[in-house]
N, C-alpha and C positions, 0 to 999 in steps of 0.2 A: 622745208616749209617754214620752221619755224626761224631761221636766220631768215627769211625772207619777210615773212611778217614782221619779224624786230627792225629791222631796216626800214620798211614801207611806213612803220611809226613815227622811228625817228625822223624819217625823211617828213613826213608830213606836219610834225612837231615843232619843225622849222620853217614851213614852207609859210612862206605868205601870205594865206587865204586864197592861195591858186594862183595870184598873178606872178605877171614876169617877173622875173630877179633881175635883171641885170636894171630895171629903173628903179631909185630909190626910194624906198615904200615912205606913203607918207603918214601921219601920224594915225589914220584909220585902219591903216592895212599890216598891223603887228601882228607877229605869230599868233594863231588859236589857240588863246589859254585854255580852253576846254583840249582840245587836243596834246597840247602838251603835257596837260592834268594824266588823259589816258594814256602816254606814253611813261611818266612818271607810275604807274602803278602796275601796267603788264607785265615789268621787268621780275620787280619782287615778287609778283603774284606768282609767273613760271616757275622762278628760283625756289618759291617756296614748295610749290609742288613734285617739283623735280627732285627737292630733299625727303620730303615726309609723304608723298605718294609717288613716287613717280611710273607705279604701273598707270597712270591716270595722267602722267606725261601729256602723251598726246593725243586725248580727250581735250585738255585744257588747252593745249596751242591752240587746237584746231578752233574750240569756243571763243575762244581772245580774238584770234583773228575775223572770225566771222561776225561777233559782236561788235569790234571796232567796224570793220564795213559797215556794217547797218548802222552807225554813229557815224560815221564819216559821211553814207550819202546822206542822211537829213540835213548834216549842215551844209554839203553844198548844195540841198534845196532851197534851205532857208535865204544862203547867201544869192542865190541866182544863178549858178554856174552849169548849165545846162550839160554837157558837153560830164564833166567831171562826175556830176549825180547819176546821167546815164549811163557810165562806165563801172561808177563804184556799185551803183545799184543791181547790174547787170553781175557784176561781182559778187554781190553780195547772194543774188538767187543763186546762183551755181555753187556758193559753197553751202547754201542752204538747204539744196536738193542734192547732193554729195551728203551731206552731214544725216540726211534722212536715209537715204540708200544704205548709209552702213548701219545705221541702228536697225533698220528692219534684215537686214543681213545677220546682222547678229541674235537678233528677237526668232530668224526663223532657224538659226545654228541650234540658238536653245533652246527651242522646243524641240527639234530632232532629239536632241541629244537627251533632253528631259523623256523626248517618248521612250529611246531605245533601254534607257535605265530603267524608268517605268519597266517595262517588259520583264527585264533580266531580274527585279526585286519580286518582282510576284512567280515568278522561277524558282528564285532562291526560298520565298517566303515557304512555299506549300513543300517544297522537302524540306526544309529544316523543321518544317508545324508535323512532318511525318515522322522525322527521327523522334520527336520530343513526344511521341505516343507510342514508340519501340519500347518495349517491357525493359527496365533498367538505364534507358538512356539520361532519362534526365536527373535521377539519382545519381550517375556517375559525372553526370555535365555538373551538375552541385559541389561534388568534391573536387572538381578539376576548379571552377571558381573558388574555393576557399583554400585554394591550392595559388592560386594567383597570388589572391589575398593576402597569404603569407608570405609570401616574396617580397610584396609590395610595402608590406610592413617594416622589413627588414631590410630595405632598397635604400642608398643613398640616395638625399633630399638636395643634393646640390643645384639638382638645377639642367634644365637641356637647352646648353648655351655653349657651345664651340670655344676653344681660345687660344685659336692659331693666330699666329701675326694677322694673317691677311687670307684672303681666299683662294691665293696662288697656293699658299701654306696647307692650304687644306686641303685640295684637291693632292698636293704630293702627298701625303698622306696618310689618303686614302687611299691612293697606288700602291703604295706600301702594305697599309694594312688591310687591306682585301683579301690575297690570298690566307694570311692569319686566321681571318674571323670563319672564313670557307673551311679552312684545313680541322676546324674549332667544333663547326656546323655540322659538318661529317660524324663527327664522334657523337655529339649531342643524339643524332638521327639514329645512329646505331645502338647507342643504348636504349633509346624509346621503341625502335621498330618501326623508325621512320622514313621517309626518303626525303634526301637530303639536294634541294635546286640550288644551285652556286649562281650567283649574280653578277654581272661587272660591276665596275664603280658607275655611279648615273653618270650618264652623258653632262656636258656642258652645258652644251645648250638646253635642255632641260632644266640642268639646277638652276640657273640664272632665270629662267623662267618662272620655276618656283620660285624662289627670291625673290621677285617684283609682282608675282599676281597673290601669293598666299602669303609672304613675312615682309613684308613694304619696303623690301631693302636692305632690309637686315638680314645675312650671309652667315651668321654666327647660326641661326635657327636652323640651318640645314644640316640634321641631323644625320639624313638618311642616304649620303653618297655612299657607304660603305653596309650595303644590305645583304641580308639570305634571308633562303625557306626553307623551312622544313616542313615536310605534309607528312600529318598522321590521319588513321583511320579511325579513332574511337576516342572518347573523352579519358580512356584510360592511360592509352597512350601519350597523348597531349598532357595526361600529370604526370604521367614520370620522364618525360621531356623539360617541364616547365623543373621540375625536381632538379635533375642532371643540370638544366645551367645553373640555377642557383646555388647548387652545390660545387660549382668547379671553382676550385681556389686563382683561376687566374681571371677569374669574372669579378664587376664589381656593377650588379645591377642599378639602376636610377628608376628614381619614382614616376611611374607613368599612368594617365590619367585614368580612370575608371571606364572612360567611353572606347579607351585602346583594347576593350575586355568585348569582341562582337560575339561571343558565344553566349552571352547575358542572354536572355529570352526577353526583357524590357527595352533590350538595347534596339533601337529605331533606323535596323538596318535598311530603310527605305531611302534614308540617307547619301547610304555607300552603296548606290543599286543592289543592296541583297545582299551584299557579299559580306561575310563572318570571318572573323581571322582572329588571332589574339598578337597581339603585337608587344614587345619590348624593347625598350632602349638602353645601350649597357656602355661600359668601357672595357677593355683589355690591359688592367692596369702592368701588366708587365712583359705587354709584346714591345717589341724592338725591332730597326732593321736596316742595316748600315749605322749602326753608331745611332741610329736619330729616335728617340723617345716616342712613342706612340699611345700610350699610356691614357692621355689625356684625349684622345678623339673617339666620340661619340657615336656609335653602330647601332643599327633596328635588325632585329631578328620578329 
């Protein structure tokens, strides 16, 4: 669509005010400076969006194109050309009732999706509002947060930014270092009295996904191709979890933001449908695997 719209620009950027080419235009019938004008600005407009959003890519084609229609048939009103107004015009509805079709597609996706969350937060909301009135729970959820706290104090500040050559780079790995952080996770599990879910690396298509709707194309922010779980049952558990990785000398935790902390009682799990987890971001500064340095790539646990 959008080589075809760039084309249908320039084509018309040149064209003569619709008449024939082959007779030589006389001094009235010069290309459409307004025309040319809007094909001089579509180009950079896409380029720029295709750099600095381009999840919003083809949002913006599709607007360029339908905007230029609806500029193109007024001026073949203005100019007279019956035959051209009614084609572009004609054009121009259909991509205006296409263009409306999918925003209500998508207006009626999220509200679904906004219900079925809905749902699952007020699930989540009335047992965790039940645990936090079990005799000792929220005394021991207090020290499992000041138990973060001190990790996080003590966490490198460097920063959760990738620094693989390239993305190809990354995804190797994380092929790599997957089984590492799993064989890692297991142990953590066992000394808390946990149970320990092993994860693959995310799918491709997925990350690329992530990548252009949540970090605008920035590939570096994807931290979390190389993930595990570990599920505890009690907040006591969960500190001497949180204890055991920050104590393991082949861990080198990083500072992760306060709202990664969903056991908080203030924390606005309505957000994340309900759902509570405590989440961190680490390195393994001294796995290896074939010769190739691992060190430096960024894991969520």
């Amino acid at each position: 669509m959008f080589v075809c719209g760039v084309a249908t620009v320039l084509l018309l950027a040149i064209w003569p005010n619709g008449k024939d080419n082959r007779t030589p235009p006389k001094d009235e019938e010069r290309p459409n400076i307004g025309i040319a004008a809007v094909s001089a600005i579509i180009g950079p407009s896409l380029s720029f969006v295709a750099v600095y959003r381009p999840q919003y890519t083809s949002y913006a084609g599709f607007g360029v194109v339908t905007t230029f229609m609806l500029g193109y048939t007024a001026i073949e009103i203005l100019e007279g050309n019956v035959l051209l107004s009614v084609l572009s015009g004609l054009l121009s509805l259909f991509l205006i009732s296409v263009s409306v079709f999918l925003l209500f597609k998508r207006r009626l996706a999220l509200n679904r999706a906004a219900a079925a969350t809905g749902w699952d937060a007020a699930r989540y909301k009335v047992a965790f509002t039940e645990l936090l009135e079990t005799p000792g729970f929220a005394k021991a959820l207090h020290e499992c947060r000041a138990r973060w706290g001190e990790a996080m104090r003590t966490a490198s500040q460097s920063g959760k930014s990738q620094s693989s050559v390239d993305i190809e780079a990354l995804f190797l790995e994380a092929d790599l270092l997957n089984p590492i952080l799993q064989g890692k996770a297991a142990s953590w599990a066992v000394q808390s009295n946990g149970t320990h879910h092993a994860a693959p690396v995310k799918g491709e298509e997925r990350a690329i996904e992530k990548v252009y709707r949540s970090y605008d194309g920035d590939w570096r922010r994807l931290c979390d191709l190389v993930r595990t779980t570990i599920v505890l049952s009690s907040p006591q558990e969960l500190a001497r979890c949180l204890d055991a990785i920050a104590a393991d000398p082949d861990v080198e935790l990083l500072v992760t933001k306060p709202n990664k902390m969903h056991l908080d009682p203030n924390y606005n799990a309505a957000s994340n449908g309900g759902y509570r987890d405590v989440q961190l971001s680490l390195r393994l500064p001294r796995a290896t695997a074939y010769g190739i340095s691992l060190g430096m790539h960024i894991v969520e646990v």
